[in-house]
C-alpha positions in Angstrom: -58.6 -78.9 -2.2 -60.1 -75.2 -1.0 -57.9 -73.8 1.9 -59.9 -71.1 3.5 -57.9 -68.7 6.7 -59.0 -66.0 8.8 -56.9 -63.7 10.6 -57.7 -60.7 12.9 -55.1 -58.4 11.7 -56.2 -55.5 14.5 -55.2 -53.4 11.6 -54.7 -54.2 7.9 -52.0 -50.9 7.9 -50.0 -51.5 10.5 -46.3 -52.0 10.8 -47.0 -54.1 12.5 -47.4 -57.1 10.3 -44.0 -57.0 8.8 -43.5 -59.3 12.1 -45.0 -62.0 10.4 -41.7 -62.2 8.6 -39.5 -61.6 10.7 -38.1 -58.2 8.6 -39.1 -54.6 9.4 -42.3 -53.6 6.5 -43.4 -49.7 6.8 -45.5 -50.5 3.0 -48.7 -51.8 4.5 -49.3 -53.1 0.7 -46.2 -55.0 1.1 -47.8 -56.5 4.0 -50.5 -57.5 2.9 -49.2 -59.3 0.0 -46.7 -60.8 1.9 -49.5 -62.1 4.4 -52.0 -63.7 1.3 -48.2 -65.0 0.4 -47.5 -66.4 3.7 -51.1 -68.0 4.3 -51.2 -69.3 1.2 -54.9 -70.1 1.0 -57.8 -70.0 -2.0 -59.8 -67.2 0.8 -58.6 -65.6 3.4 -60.6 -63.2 6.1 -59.8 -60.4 7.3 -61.1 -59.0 10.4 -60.8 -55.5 12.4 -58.9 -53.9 9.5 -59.6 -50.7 10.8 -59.9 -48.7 7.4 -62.5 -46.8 5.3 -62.7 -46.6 1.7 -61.3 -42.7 1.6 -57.9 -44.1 3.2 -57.8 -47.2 1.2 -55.0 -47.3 -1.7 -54.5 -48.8 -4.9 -51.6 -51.6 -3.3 -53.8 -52.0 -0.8 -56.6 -53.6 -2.3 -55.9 -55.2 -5.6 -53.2 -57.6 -5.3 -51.7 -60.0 -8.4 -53.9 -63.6 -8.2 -56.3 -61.9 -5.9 -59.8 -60.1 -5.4 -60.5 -58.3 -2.9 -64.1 -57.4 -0.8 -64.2 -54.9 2.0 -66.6 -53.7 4.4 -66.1 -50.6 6.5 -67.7 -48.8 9.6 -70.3 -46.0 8.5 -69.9 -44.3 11.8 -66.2 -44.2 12.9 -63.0 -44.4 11.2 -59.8 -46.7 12.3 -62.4 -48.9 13.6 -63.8 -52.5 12.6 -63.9 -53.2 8.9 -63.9 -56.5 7.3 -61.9 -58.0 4.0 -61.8 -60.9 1.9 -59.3 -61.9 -0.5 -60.3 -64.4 -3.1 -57.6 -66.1 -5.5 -58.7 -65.6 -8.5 -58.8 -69.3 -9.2 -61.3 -68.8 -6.3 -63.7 -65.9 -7.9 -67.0 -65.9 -6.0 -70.4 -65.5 -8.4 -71.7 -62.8 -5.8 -70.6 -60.7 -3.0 -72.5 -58.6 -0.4 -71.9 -56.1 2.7 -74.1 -56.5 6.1 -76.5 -59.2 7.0 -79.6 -57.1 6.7 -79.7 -56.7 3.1 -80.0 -52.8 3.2 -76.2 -52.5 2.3 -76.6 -54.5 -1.2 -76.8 -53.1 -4.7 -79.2 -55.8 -6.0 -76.7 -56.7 -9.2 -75.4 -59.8 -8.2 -75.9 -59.7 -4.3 -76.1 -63.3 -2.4 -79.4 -62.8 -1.3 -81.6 -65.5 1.0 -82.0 -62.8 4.3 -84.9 -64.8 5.5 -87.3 -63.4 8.3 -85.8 -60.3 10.0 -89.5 -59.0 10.9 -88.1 -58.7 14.8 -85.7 -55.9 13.9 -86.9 -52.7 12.9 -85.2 -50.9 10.0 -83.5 -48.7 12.4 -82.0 -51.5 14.5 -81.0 -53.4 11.2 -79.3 -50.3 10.1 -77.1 -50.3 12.9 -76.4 -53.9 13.0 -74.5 -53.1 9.8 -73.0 -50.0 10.2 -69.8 -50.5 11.9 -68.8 -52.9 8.9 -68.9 -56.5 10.4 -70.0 -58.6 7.8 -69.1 -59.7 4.5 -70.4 -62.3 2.2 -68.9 -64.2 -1.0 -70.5 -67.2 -2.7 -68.8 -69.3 -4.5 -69.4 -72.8 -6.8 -67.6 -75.7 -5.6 -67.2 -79.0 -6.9 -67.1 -82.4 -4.8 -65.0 -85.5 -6.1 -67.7 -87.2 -7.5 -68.2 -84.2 -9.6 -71.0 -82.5 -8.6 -71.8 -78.9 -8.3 -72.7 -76.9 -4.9 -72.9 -73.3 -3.7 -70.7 -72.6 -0.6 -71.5 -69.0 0.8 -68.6 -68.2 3.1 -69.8 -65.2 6.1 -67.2 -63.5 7.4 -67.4 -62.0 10.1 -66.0 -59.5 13.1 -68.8 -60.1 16.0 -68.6 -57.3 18.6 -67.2 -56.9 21.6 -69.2 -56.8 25.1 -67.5 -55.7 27.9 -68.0 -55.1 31.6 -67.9 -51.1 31.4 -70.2 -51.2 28.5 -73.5 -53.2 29.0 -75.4 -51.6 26.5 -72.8 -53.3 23.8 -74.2 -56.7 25.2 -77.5 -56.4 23.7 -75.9 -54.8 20.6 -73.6 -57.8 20.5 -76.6 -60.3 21.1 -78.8 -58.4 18.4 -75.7 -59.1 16.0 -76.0 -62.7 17.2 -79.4 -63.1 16.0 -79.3 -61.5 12.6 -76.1 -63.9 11.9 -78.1 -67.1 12.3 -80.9 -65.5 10.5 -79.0 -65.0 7.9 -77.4 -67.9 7.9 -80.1 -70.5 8.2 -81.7 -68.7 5.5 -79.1 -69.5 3.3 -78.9 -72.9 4.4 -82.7 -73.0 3.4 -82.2 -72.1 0.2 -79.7 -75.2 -0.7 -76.1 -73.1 0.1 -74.0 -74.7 2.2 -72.5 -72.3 4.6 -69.3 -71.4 6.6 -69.2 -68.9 9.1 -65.4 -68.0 10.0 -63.9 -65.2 11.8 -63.5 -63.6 15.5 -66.8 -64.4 17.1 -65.6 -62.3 20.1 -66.7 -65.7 22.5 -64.7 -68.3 24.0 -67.1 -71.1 23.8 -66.1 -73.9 26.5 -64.3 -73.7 29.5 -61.2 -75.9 27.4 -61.5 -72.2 25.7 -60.1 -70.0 28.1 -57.3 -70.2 30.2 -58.9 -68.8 33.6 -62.3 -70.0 32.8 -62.6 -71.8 36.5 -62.4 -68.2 37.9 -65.0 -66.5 35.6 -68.0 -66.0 37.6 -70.9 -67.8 36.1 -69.1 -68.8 32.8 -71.6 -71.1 31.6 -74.2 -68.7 31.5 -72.8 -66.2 29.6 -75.3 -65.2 26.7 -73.3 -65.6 24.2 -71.7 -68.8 25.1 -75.7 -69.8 25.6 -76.0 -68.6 21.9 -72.9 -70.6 20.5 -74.7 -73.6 22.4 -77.7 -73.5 20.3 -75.7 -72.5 16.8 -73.4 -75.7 17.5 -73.4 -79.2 17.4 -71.9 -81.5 19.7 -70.9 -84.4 17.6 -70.0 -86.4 20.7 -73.7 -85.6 22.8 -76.7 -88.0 22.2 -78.5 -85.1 23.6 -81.0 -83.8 20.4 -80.7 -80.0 21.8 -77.2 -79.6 21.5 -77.3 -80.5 17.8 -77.4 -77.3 16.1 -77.1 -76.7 12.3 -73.0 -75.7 12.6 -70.2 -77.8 13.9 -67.0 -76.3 15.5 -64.6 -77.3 12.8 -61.9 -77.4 15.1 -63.1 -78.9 17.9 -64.3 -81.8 15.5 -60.9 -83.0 14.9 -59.0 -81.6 18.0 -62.0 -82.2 20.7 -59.7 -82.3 23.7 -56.9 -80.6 22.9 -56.3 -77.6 25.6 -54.2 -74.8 24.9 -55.7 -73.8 21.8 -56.3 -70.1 21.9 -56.1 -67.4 19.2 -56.2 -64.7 20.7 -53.5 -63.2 24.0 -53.3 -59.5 25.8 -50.4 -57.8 24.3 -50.1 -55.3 27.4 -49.7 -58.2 29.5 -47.5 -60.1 27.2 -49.8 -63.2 27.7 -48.5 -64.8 24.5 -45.0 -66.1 26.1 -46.8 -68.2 28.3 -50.1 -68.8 26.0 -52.2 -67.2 28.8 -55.3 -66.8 26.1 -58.5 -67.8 25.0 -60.1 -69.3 21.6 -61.9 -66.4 19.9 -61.8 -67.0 16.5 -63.8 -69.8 14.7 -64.1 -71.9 11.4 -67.7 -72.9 12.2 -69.4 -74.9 8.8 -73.0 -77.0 8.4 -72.9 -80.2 9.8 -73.3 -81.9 6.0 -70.6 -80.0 4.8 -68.1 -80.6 8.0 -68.9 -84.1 8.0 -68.4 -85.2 3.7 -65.8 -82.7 3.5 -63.4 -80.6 5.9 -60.3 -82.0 5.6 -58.3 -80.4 8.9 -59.1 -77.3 10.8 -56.0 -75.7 12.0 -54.3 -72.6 14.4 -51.4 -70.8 13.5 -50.3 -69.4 16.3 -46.6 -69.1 15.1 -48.0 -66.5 12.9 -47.1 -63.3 14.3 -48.2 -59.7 13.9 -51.8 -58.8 15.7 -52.9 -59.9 19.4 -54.9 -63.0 17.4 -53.6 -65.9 15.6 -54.8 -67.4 12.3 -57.4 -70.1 12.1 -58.2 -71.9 8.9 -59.7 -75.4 7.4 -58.9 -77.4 4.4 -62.1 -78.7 2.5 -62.3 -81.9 -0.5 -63.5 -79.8 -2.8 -62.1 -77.8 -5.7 -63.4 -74.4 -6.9 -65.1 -73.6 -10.4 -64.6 -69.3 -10.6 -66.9 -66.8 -12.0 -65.6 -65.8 -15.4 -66.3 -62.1 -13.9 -65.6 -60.4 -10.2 -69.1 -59.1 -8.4 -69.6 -55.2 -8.8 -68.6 -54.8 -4.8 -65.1 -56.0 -6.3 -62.8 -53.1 -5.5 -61.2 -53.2 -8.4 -64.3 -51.8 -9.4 -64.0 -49.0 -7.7 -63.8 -45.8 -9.8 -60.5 -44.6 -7.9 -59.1 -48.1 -8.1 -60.5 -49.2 -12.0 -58.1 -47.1 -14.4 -61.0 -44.7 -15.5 -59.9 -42.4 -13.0 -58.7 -38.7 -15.1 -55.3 -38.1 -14.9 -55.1 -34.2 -13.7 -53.9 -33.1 -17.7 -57.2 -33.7 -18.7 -58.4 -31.1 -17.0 -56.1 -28.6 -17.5 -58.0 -27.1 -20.9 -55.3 -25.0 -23.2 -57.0 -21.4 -22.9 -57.1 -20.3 -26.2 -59.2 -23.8 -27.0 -61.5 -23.1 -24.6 -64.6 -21.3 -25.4 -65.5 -20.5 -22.2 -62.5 -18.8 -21.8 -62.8 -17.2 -24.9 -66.0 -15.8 -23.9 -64.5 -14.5 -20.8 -61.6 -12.9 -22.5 -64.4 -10.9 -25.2 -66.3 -9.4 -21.9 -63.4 -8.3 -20.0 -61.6 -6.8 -23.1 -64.9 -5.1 -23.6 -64.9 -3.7 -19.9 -61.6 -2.6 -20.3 -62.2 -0.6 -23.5 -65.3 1.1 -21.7 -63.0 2.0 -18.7 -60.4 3.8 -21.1 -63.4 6.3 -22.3 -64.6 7.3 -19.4 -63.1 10.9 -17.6 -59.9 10.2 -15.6 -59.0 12.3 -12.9 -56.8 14.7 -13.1 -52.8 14.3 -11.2 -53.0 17.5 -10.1 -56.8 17.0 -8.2 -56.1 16.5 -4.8 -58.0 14.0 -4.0 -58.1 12.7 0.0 -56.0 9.5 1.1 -57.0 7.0 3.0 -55.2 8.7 5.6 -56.7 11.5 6.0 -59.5 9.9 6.6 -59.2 8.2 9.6 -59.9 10.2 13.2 -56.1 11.5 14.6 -55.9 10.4 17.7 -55.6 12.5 21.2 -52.3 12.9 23.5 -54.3 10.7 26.1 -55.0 7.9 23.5 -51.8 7.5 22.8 -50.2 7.5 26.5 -52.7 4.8 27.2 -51.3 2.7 24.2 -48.1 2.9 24.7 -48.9 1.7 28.0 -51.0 -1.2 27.1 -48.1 -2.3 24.6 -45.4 -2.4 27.2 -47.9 -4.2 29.6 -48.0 -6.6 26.8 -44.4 -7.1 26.3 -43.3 -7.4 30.0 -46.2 -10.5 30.1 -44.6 -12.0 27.2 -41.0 -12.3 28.8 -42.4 -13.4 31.9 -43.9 -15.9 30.1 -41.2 -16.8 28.3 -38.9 -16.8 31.5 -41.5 -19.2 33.4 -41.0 -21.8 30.9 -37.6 -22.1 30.0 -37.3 -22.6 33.9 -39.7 -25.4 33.5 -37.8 -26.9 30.9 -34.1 -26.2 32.6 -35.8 -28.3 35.9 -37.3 -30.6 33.8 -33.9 -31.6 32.3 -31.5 -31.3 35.1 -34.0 -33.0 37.8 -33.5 -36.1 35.7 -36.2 -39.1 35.3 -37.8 -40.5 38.2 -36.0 -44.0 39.0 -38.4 -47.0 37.8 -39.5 -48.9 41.1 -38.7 -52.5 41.4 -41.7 -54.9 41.6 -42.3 -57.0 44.9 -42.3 -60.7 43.5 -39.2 -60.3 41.6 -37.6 -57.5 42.3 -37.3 -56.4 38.8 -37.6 -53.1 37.0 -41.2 -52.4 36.5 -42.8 -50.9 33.5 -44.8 -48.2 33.4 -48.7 -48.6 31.9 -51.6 -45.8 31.6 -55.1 -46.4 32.4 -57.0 -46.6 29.0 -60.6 -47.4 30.7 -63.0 -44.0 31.2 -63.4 -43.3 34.5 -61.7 -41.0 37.4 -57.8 -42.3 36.8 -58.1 -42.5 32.7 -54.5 -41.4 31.4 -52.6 -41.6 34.8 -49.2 -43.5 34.9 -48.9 -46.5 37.0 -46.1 -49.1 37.5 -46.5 -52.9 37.6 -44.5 -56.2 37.2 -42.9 -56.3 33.3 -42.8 -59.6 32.9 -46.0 -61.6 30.9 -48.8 -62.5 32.3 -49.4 -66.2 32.8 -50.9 -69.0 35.4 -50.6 -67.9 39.0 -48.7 -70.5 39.9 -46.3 -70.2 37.1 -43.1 -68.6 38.7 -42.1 -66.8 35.4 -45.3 -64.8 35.1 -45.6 -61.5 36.3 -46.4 -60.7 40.0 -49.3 -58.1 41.4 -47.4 -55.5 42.2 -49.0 -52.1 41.3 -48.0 -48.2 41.9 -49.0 -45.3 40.9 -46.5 -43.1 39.2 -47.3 -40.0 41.2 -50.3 -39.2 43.6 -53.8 -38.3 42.7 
């Protein structure tokens, strides 16, 4: 059997994972290995790790029965960022960043881009610059014994919202050169399984508030995951793409299934969500050999859930990692010099040597020359500068007490702001309307005129309207504008 799970961790570093077992973890290499531990698959997926390779660490990356593959963002850091983990039972024969083909080395890359003459360099450039894609292939073999490449894309598909309408065409672009890429593969005789947060709930069964999304069904990207995906149970030839929906082909009905919840809102308590993150596969493959597709959302630690799928198959490994293998990396493979070597011993070094020759030479040529006699009277520095006049230094001294009577006015003014600061007290929290609860107190993240002002609203999680134990709409500001 092949277990394969992806998980956007919204942060491969943070704490915040140690929730996944329940204990406090500050050692995000802990974490990690705790969470390949915990998952317990032959490939896992990482998406949104929000690191680049100058922050990366030794734990980090190369963990015992695993090898790791990371993409970052060329343009910001803490943002994006893809990582697979392979068990090394599970060692792919090639690897590759981006979909474009521009990010590869050529040794060992997957290959099979097929025809991207629509995008410009430029355009393709930027598709894979904020690290969202990453590529293993791997031989598998099925029960009867034979032989088959599986080329597994994971991927972090970006986000398109509202305030941002530009991103929508990025995001559709990105779209585009997935399939691409993907079909190409298929082409070439790979099966193929795209997995990871494809940033789109597909159906209305995929969100909880879909009936009150204006024009949900027309959403572009739910128009794109229409023609990527086949509908196993539709007679209809246009809605049989080349990918199935690995989970909606065993669970077709089942509602609730989201992976992904607002933490602000504390949506999770109430599973007030929506299904972002896929285990898509081609329909051969889906059909002779998924096993189960799964959720986990008992697995805590991120604002998504993991979503995996067992296959039928068993792996055959490369006897040797690809070169984008980080344990390849020069600060990560053991070649690295240790800071003794280059600390040179003087003596044994001829440049010192050299060094040492010329400056007792200068030295010896200094000791020749005429010395000034101690009793010349030569001019100090001193002497030298212009004295100054009475007025000069009236003016001075007043400038400097000036200067002095503004610093402890200064420093008066603010230890009465602190003193009225501590002995006013906190403002008292407001009570929210429905409930009339303590509220808590949020600040306003989205650009605009009110970005980083303090408001109050209902604490408790955000759920179904009708659901009395989700929060109310109260709202207040925390002071006026």
């Amino acid at each position: 059997m092949l277990r394969v799970v992806s998980w956007n961790v919204n942060g491969i570093r943070s704490p915040l994972q140690g929730v996944v077992y329940e204990e406090p973890s500050n050692c995000a290499a802990m974490a990690v290995g705790r969470i390949l531990e915990k998952l317990d698959a032959d490939i896992v997926c990482l998406q949104e790790t929000k690191v680049t390779r100058d922050v990366l660490t030794e734990p980090l990356v190369i963990t015992e029965g695993y090898n790791s593959y990371f993409s970052f963002s060329r343009n910001r850091s803490g943002y994006s960022g893809v990582a697979t983990f392979c068990k090394d039972s599970a060692t792919p024969v090639a690897a590759e960043e981006g979909l474009s083909g521009l990010l590869g080395t050529q040794n060992r890359d997957v290959g099979c881009y097929g025809n991207m003459d629509e995008f410009t360099q430029e355009e393709l450039r930027a598709l894979d610059s904020e690290g969202r894609a990453l590529l293993t292939q791997h031989r598998i073999r099925t029960w009867e014994g034979k032989e088959k490449t599986l080329t597994l894309i994971n991927v972090y598909c970006p986000h398109a919202g509202p305030e941002k309408p530009e991103r929508l065409a990025f995001k559709m672009r990105f779209y585009r050169l997935l399939q691409i890429r993907a079909e190409a593969l298929m082409a070439a005789g790979s099966h193929v399984i795209i997995l990871g947060d494809l940033n789109t709930a597909h159906r209305c069964i995929d969100h909880w508030d879909a009936a009150n999304v204006e024009c949900f069904e027309e959403d572009p990207g739910r128009k794109w995951m229409n023609s990527l995906l086949s509908n196993l149970g539709c007679q209809d030839v246009s809605h049989r793409g080349p990918f199935i929906d690995s989970y909606r082909c065993f669970q077709p009905n089942q509602e609730g299934a989201f992976t992904c919840w607002s933490v602000v809102s504390g949506a999770r308590h109430l599973n007030y969500g929506s299904r972002l993150d896929y285990v898509l596969g081609d329909r051969t493959l889906v059909i002779d050999t998924f096993q189960a597709s799964f959720l986990l959302p008992e697995v805590m630690g991120s604002d998504h859930c993991p979503v995996g799928a067992v296959l039928s198959v068993s792996s055959v490994s490369a006897k040797q990692c690809p070169p984008l293998c980080t344990r390849f990396f020069p600060e990560f493979a053991g070649t690295q010099l240790k800071i003794l070597h280059f600390l040179v011993h003087l003596e044994e070094d001829p440049v010192f040597k050299r060094s040492a020759l010329h400056l007792s030479h200068q030295t010896q040529l200094s000791s020749s020359r005429p010395q000034a006699s101690p009793d010349l009277d030569l001019p100090s520095l001193g002497t030298l500068v212009t004295p100054k006049t009475p007025e000069d230094e009236v003016m001075a001294k007043v400038v400097e007490e000036q200067a002095k009577a503004s610093e402890a006015k200064d420093e008066r003014d603010i230890q009465t702001s602190f003193w009225k600061s501590v002995l006013g007290g906190p403002l008292p929290i407001p009570l929210c309307g429905g409930h009339r609860e303590p509220c808590v107190m949020r600040t306003v993240k989205k650009p605009g005129p009110n970005l980083g002002r303090n408001f109050y609203m209902c604490a408790r999680p955000q759920g179904p309207p009708t659901d009395p134990f989700s929060r109310c709409n109260f709202f207040l500001w925390s002071r006026p504008n």
